[in-house]
C-alpha positions in Angstrom: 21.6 19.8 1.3 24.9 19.4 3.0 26.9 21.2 -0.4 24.6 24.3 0.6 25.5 24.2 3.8 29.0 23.8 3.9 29.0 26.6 0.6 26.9 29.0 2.9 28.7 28.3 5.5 32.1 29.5 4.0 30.3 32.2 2.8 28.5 34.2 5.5 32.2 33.4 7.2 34.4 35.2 4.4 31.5 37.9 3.8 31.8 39.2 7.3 35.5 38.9 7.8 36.3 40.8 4.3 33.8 43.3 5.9 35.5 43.7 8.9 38.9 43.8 7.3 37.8 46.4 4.3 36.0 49.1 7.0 39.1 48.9 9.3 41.9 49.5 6.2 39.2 51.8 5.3 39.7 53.4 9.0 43.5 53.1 9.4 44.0 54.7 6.0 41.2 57.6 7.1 43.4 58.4 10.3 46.5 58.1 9.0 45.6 60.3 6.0 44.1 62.7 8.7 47.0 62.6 11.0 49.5 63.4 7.8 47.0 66.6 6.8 47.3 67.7 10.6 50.6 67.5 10.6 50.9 69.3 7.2 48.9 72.1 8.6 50.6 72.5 11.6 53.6 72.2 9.7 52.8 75.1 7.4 51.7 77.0 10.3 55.2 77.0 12.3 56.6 77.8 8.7 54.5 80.8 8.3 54.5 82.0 11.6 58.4 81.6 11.3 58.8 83.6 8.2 56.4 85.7 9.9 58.4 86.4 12.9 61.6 86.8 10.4 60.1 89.4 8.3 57.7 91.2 10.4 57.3 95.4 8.8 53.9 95.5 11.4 51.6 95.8 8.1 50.1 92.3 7.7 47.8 93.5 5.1 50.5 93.3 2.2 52.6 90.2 3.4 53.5 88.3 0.3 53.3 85.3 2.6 49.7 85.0 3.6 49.2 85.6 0.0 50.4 82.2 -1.3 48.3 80.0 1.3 47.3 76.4 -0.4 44.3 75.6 -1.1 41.7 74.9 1.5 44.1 76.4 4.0 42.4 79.6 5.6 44.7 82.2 8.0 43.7 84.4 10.8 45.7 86.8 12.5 44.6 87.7 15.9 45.5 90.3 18.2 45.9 89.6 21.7 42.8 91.2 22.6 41.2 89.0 20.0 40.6 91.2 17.5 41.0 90.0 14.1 43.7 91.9 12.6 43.7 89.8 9.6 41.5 86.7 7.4 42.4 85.5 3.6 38.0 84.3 3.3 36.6 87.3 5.1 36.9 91.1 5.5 38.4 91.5 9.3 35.8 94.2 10.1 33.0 91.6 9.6 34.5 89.0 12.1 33.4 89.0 15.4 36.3 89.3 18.7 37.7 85.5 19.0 39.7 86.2 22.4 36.6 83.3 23.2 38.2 80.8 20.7 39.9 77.5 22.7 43.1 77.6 20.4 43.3 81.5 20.6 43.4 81.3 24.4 45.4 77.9 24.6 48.2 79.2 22.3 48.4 82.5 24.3 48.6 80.8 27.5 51.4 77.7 25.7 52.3 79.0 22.3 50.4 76.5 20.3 46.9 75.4 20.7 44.0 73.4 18.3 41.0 73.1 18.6 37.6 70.6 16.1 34.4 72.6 16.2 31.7 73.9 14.1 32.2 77.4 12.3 29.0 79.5 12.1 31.1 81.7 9.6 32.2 78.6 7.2 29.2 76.3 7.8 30.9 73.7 8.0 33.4 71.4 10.9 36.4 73.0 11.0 39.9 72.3 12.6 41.9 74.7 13.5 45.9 75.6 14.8 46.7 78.0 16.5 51.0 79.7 17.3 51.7 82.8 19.2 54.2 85.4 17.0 57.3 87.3 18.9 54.7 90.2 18.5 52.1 88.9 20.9 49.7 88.3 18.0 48.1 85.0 17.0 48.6 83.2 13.5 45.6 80.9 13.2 45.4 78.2 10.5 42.3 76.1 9.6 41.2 73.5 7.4 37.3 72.1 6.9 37.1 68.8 8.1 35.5 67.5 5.1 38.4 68.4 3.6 40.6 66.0 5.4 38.2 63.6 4.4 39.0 64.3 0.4 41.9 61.7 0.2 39.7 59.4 2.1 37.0 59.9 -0.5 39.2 59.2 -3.1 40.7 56.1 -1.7 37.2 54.9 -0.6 35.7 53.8 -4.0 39.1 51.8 -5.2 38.9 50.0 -1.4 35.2 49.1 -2.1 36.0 47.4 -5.5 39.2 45.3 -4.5 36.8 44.3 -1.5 34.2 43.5 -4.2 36.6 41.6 -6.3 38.2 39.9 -3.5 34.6 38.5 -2.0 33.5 37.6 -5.8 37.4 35.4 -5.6 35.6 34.2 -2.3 32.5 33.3 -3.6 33.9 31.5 -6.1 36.8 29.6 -4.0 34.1 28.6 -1.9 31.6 26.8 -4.2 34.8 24.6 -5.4 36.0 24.3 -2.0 32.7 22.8 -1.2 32.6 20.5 -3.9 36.2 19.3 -3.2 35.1 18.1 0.0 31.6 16.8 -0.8 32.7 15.3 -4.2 35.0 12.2 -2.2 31.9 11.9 0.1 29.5 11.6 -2.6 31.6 9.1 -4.3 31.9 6.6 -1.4 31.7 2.9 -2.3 29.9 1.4 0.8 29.7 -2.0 -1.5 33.0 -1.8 -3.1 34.8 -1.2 0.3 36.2 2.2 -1.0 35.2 3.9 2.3 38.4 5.5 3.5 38.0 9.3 1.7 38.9 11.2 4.8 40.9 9.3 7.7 38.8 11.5 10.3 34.9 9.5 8.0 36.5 5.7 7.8 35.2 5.1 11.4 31.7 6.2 10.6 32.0 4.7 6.7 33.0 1.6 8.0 30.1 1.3 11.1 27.7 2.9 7.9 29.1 0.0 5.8 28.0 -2.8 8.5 24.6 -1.3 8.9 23.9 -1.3 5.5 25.2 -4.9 5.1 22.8 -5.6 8.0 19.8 -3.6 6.6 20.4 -5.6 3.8 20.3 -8.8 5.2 17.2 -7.7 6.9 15.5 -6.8 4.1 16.2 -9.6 2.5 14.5 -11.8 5.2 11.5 -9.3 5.8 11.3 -9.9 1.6 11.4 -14.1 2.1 9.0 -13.6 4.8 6.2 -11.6 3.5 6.8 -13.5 -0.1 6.2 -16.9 1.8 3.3 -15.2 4.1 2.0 -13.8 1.1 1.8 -16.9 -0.9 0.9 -18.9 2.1 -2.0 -16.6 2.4 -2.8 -16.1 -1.3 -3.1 -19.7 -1.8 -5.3 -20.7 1.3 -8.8 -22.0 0.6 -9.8 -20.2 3.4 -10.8 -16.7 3.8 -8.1 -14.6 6.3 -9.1 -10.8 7.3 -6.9 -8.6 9.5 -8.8 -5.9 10.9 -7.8 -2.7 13.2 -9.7 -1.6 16.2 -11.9 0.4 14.6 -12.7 -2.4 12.1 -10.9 -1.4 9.3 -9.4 -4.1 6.8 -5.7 -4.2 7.1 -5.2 -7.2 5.1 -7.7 -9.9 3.1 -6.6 -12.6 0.7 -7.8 -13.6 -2.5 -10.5 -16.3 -1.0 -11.4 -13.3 1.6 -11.9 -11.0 -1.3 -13.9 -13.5 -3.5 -16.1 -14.7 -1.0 -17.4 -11.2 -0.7 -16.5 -10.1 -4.1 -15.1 -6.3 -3.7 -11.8 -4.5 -2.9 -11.3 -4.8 1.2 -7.9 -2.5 2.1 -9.3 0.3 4.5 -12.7 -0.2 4.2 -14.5 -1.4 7.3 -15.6 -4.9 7.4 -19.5 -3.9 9.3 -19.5 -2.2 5.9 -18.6 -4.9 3.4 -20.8 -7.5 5.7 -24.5 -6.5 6.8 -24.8 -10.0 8.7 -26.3 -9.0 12.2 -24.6 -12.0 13.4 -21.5 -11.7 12.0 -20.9 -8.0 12.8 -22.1 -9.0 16.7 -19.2 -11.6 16.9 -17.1 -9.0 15.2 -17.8 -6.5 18.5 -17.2 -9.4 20.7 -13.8 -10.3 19.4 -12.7 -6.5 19.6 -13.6 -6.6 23.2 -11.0 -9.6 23.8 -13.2 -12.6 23.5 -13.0 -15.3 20.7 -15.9 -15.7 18.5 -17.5 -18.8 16.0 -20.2 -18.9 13.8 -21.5 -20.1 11.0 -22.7 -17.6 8.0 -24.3 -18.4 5.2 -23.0 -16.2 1.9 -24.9 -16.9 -1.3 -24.8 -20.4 -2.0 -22.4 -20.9 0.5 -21.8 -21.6 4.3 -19.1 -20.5 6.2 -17.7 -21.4 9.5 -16.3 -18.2 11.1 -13.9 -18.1 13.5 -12.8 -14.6 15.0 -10.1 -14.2 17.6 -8.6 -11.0 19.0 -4.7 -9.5 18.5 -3.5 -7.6 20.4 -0.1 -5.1 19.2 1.3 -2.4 21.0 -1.7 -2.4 23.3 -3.5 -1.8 20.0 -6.5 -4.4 19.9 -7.4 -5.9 16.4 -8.8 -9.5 15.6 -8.0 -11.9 12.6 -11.1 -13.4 11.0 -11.1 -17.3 9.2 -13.7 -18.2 7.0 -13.7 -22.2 6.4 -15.9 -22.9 3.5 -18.5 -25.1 5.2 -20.7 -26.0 2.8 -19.5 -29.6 1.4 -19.7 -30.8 5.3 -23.2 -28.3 5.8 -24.7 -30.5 2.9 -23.0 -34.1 3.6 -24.4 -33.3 7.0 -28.3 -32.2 5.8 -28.2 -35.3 3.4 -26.9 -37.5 5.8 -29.9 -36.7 7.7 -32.3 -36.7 4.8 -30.7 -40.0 4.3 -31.3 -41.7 7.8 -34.8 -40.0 7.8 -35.9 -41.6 4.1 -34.0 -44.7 4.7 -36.0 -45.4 8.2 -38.9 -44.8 6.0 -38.4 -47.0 3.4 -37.5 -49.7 5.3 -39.9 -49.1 7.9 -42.9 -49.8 4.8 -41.8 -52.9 4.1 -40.7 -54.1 7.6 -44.0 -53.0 9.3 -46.0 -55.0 6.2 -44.3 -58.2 7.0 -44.2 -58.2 10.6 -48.2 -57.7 10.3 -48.8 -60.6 8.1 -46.0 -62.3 9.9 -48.3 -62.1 13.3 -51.1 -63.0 11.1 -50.2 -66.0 10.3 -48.2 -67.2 13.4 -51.7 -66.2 15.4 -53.3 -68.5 13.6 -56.1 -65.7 12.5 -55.1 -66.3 8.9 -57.7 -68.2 7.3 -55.4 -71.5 5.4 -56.5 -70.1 2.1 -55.1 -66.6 3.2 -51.8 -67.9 4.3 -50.2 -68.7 0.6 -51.1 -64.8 -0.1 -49.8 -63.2 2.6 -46.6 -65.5 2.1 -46.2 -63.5 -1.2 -46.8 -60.8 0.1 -43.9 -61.4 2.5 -41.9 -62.3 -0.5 -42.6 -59.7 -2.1 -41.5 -57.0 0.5 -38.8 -59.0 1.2 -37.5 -58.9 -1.9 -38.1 -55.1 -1.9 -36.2 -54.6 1.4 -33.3 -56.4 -0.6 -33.4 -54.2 -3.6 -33.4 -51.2 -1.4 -30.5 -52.5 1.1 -28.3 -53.5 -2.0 -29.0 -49.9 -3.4 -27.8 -48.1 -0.3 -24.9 -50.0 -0.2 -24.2 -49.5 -3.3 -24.4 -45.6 -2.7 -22.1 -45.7 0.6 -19.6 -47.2 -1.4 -19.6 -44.2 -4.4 -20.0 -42.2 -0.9 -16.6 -43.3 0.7 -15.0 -44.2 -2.7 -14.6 -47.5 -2.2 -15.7 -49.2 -5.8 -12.9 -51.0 -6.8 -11.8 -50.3 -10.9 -12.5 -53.8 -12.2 -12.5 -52.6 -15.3 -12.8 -55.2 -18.6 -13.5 -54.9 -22.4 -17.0 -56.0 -22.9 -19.8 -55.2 -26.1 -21.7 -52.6 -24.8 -24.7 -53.8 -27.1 -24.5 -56.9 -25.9 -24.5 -55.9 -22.3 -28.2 -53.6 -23.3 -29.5 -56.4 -24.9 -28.9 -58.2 -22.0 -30.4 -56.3 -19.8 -33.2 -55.3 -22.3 -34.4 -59.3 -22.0 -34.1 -59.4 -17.9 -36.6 -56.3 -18.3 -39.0 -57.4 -20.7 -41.0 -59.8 -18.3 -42.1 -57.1 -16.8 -42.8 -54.8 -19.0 -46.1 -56.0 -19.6 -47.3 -54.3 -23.5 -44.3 -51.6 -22.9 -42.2 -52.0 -26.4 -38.1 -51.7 -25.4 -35.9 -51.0 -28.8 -32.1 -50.9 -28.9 -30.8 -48.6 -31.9 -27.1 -46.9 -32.6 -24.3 -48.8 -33.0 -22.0 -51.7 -31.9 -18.9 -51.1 -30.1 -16.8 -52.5 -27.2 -15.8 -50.4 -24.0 -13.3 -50.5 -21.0 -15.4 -50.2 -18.0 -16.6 -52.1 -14.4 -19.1 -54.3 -16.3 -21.6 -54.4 -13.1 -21.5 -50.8 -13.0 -22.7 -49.9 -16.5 -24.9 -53.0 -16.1 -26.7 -51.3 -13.1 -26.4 -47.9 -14.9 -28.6 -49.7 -18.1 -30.6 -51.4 -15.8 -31.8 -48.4 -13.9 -32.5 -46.3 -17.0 -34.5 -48.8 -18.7 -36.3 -49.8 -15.5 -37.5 -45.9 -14.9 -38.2 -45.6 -18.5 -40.6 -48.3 -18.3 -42.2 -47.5 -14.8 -43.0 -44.4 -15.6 -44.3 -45.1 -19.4 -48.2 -45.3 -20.7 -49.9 -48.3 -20.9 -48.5 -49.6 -25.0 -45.9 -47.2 -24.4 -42.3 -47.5 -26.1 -38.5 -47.1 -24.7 -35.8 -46.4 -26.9 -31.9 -47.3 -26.1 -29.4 -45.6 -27.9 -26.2 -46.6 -28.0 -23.1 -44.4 -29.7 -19.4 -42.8 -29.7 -19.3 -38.9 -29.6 -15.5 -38.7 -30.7 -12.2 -40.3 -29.0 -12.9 -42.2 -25.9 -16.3 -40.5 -25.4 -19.6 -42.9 -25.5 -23.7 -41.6 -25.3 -25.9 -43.8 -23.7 -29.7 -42.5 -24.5 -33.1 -43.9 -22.9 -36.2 -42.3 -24.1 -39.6 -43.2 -23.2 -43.0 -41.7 -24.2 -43.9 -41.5 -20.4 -45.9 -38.9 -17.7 -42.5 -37.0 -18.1 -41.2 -34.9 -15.4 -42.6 -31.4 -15.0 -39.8 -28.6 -15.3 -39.7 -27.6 -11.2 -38.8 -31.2 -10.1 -36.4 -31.9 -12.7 -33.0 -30.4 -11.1 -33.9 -32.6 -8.5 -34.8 -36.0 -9.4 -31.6 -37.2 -9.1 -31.4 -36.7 -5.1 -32.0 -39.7 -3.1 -35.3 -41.0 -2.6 -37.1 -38.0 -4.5 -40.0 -39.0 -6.0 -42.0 -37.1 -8.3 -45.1 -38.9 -7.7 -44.5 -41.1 -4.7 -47.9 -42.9 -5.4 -47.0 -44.2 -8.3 -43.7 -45.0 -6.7 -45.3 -47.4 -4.4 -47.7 -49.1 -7.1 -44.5 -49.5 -9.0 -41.7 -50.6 -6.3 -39.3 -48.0 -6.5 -36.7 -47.0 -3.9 -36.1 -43.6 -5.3 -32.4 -44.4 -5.1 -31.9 -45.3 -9.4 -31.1 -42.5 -11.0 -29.1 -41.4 -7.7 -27.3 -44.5 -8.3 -26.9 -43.6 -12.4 -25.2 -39.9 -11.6 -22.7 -41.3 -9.5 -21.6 -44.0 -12.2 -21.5 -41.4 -14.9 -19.3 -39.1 -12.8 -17.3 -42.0 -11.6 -16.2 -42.0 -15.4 -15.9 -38.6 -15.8 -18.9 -38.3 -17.7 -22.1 -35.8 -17.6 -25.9 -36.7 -17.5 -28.3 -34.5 -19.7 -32.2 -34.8 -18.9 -35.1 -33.7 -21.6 -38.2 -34.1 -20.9 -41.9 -32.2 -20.7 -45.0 -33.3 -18.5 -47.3 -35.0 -20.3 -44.8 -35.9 -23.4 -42.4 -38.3 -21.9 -38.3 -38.4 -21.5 -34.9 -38.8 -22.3 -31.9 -39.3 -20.1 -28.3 -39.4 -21.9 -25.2 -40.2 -19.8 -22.1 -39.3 -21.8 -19.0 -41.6 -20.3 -15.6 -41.3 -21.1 -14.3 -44.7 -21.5 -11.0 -46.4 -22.9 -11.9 -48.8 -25.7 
């Protein structure tokens, strides 16, 4: 941009200016060309009218002299009446009386006149001089002015092609004019320091030089900063949305963009979220006021928090989403928890405080007194089992099971556990098949783990029913343990859920049987305290099997 304007610049000054100077040669060499043939014409006139004068016989008619005119020259003689006595272009009689004419009358009166007009005889502009002879007469000589112009004419095409070949010199001077003083311009080295091209630029290079260093430095920062902001904000559990005033998504991050699963640059956020209660807070916080709620998204709940920003009197609001739904459930359970544990402690409780009165009224009959003691017992005894369980959960609950792991035969320990069982299994048949190995593991945990297996699988078995244990390694450091039973089984809806706390599929049989509905609650947490998975098969009617897989160091 700046070589064609520094070129065109040159050029519409030379153009003009070799203009100028090419019309006013032209013009100088026009009038002095003119002013030589009006001199040559009155020259030749004072000759002729000299010889003229000289040689005079009174018969003009057959003077040699007005014979050998030059060419483009025309004479008149004319009498001082104004007569035409005499014309080399046309026959005297013809002319008309020219005592009228300016130079006939000026060089009567002065003995020379001129005169520039238009001839109605010649058709044509023509100039004419006029001297008075001894004999009164008038010698008039006249040229066309056209014909002054000849040597012009001639002159004129030769002054039109130097100019031509002088502006094309120019033209060409020009363009590398122009890139002599561009090229040291283009070629600056802000980094390199070579800045001082022209003495008049190293003020500017060098303030040029220091702004770019700064713009630099600048950039680089603005760079660190929206690389750190960007990572910060990429990496954030949290959902973060900038939105505009009209609602329009300036910026989301990756957690933003997954919790609502689409592309959110420029589209507005009513749009991406339906939520009537969401999009209500959303008005709120453009209107200035912060906003919280909670929003449930799928699976998951969210705590939402919306406050407004406010830039360049521009209001917009940044949006948090804080994935609630850990707390949401901890905070649901915990009150399913207080609500079944009241109620399972309440059974027991209110059982012996009744027979407890009972007896201490003295309404029970002495024969009466040694049952309802067992019976006392007995829900004692069941308040105990239920207390130990719970505790047992709050501590996989706060993490607080210590690693007190030991190498121990794991057959051993089921066999063990099979024989505590067995006296009250009633005509339930318990067998122990796979094979013999030893584990590294917290010896009361699997013990409880066994326990509670074994105990469902015979609570929930037929009357002659069978439970089968199966113990085995599935690879390196990876152990199945397998209870199957021939129980009522588990029908298909309930079985995502049985291991919950305190679900019971059929609580009726849960109370004839003693459960607390806290086992196989109890049974997940040990087998993902060890890293493990539980698989559950079973059909109504057709019995079950439970396999925890535990990763274990042998």
């Amino acid at each position: 941009m700046m070589r064609k304007r520094i070129y065109w610049g040159f050029f519409w000054l030379i153009l003009p200016c070799m203009l100028i100077l090419s019309v006013s040669l032209s013009l100088v060499f026009h009038n002095a060309a003119k002013a030589q043939e009006l001199t040559a014409i009155r020259d030749y006139a004072m000759l002729v009218s000299d010889l003229l004068d000289k040689g005079v016989t009174g018969d003009y008619l057959f003077s040699d002299y007005l014979n050998a005119y030059p060419a483009g020259f025309r004479l008149t003689i004319v009498a001082p009446d104004g007569a035409v006595l005499l014309d080399s272009k046309v026959s005297a009689q013809l002319m008309e009386n020219h005592a009228d004419r300016p130079e006939i009358i000026q060089a009567l009166r002065t003995g020379a006149g001129e005169s520039l007009r238009y001839s109605e005889t010649m058709w044509n502009e023509m100039y004419y001089y006029a001297v008075r002879l001894k004999d009164g007469n008038v010698l008039r000589v006249s040229i066309a002015v056209a014909g002054l112009s000849g040597v012009f004419a001639i002159a004129l095409p030769i002054a039109v092609a130097v100019t031509i070949l002088v502006l094309v010199a120019a033209v060409f001077a020009t363009r590398r004019l122009t890139e002599r003083i561009i090229a040291p311009i283009e070629h600056i080295d802000f980094d390199g320091g070579n800045i001082a091209v022209y003495e008049e630029l190293v003020p500017y290079a060098a303030r040029i030089n220091r702004q770019s260093q700064e713009i630099k430095e600048k950039m680089a920062q603005l760079s660190d900063r929206a690389g750190t902001i960007e990572a910060i904000t990429g990496n954030m559990k949290e959902g973060l949305i900038l939105i505009d005033s009209g609602a329009l998504t300036l910026m989301a991050n990756n957690s933003a963009q997954d919790i609502f699963g689409d592309k959110m640059e420029r589209k507005n956020v009513m749009h991406i979220c339906r939520d009537m209660e969401f999009q209500d807070a959303v008005k709120q916080c453009l209107a200035g006021k912060n906003a919280e709620i909670q929003m449930e998204r799928g699976e998951r709940v969210y705590s939402v928090f919306l406050s407004p920003v406010n830039s360049d009197g521009s209001l917009g609001a940044v949006i948090l989403f804080h994935d609630a739904t850990d707390r949401h459930r901890a905070e649901k359970q915990r009150r399913e928890f207080s609500a079944n544990v009241s109620h399972e402690l309440k059974t027991p409780l209110t059982t012996i405080s009744a027979l407890s009165e009972l007896i201490e009224s003295g309404i029970a009959k002495e024969n009466d007194i040694k049952g309802f003691a067992a019976r006392i017992s007995e829900q004692a005894g069941r308040l105990i089992v239920l207390i130990n369980d719970i505790i047992r959960l709050s501590e996989f609950d706060e993490g607080g099971t210590r690693n007190e792991d030991t190498v121990f035969d794991l057959w051993e320990l089921a066999e063990t556990v099979i024989g505590a069982l067995k006296g009250n299994t009633a005509n339930i048949e318990i067998l122990l098949t796979g094979e013999r190995f030893d584990i590294s593991a917290n010896y009361r945990m699997i013990d409880e783990l066994l326990y509670n297996l074994i105990d469902n699988g015979v609570k929930y078995n037929r009357d002659g029913g069978r439970v089968t244990v199966e113990l085995k390694r599935e690879g390196t450091g990876l152990c199945c343990i397998s209870v199957s039973d021939t129980g009522i089984g588990i029908p298909l809806e309930h079985q995502e859920h049985v291991f919950e706390r305190f679900y019971r599929v059929d609580k009726s049989r849960s109370k004839k049987t003693g459960g607390t509905g806290l086992g196989l609650s109890i049974v997940k947490h040990i087998t993902e305290y060890y890293n493990g998975r539980i698989e559950l098969h079973s059909t109504a009617g057709n019995g079950t099997t439970i396999a925890c897989y535990l990763a274990y160091l042998a």
